[in-house]
C-alpha positions, 0 to 999 in steps of 0.5 A: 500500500502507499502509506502517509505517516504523519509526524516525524517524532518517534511514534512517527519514525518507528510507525514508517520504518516498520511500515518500509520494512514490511514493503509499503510504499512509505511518505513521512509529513512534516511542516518543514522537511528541510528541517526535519532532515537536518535533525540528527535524530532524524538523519540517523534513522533515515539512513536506515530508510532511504526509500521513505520520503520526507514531505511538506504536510499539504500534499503528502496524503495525495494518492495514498491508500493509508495515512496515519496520524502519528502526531501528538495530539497537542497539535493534531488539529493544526497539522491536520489542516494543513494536509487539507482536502486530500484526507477526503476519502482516506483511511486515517489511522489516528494513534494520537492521545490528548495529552495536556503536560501543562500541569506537570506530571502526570499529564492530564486529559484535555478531551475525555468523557464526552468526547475523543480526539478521534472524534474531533479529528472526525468533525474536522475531516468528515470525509475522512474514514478515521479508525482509533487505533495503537494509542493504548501502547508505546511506538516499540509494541505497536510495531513489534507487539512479538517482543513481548512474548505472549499475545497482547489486546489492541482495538479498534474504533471507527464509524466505517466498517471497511475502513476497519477491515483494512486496518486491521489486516494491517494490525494483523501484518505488524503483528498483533493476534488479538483485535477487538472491534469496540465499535463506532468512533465514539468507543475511542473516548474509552482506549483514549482515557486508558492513558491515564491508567497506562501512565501510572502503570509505566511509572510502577513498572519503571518502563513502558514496554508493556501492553493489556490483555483481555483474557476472555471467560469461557462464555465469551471464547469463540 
């Protein structure tokens, strides 16, 4: 597939590097490649990936079949908007957590309860087909969940139901063995609020490579 990833920080680099490595055609957005390939981070990984380019945001979901949103969700609304009209009709996988570090640690939530950052990134592109997705764990298991050794849960929230279907086949390619589908975008507010509890847990655990299983009782085996 031609895939957009949008965001150039480590979610973003770790998502397209994985993504190139699997074979997809692979494009990184970012408001000012010239900068963005000047940074040492950034020159470092792409040396590893000669084949993704670096892209201004407007035009860089132009004839992709995918894009992912791997900004942080501070400044998801603001980039989004400058990549525009061609988001019409897109899968959109949004990873992004509204996170609020203004207060200190730990960050707070500035979109909970009644509504969802996928929501609002819906609102703003509604001809967008958005798919929440990946958010309940770090860049390192989104992209190789196998290093954990055992089958770990991840899910899926979106109006679009073929949206879904290929984005799921997608989880399924980077590895992860266990989707549930919690149903249309507004299910997002829940794997949106786990944050609050996976930040505590990284904290206890002393690190975050880690990710939630949902063990099903007999009734619930298929």
């Amino acid at each position: 597939m031609k895939i957009s990833v949008l965001g150039t920080g480590a979610v973003g680099r770790a998502v397209a590097g994985r993504l190139d490595d699997l074979g997809h055609d692979v494009t990184m957005g970012t408001r000012d490649p010239a900068a963005t390939a000047g940074r040492e981070e950034h020159a470092a990984w792409a040396a590893g990936h000669p084949g993704v380019r670096l892209v201004a945001f407007a035009g860089s979901a132009a004839g992709a079949d995918l894009v992912v949103n791997a900004l942080g969700g501070d400044v998801v609304l603001d980039n989004l908007a400058l990549v525009g009209p061609d988001l019409a009709g897109r899968v959109l996988i949004d990873l992004s957590n509204p996170l609020d570090h203004s207060h200190g640690f730990p960050p707070r939530l500035f979109v909970q309860d009644d509504d969802s950052l996928a929501e609002r990134v819906q609102r703003a592109h509604p001809d967008a087909r958005v798919v929440k997705t990946l958010n309940t764990m770090n860049n390192a298991v989104m992209v190789d969940p196998a290093q954990l050794g055992e089958s770990t849960t991840v899910f899926v929230s979106g109006d679009d139901a073929d949206a879904k279907a290929t984005v799921t086949t997608l989880l399924r390619e980077l590895g992860h063995t266990d989707v549930i589908d919690l149903g249309g975008l507004e299910t997002a507010r829940g794997p949106e609020m786990f944050l609050a509890l996976w930040v505590r847990t990284a904290v206890a655990l002393g690190g975050s490579d880690f990710n939630i299983k949902v063990v099903r009782g007999p009734s619930l085996r298929g």
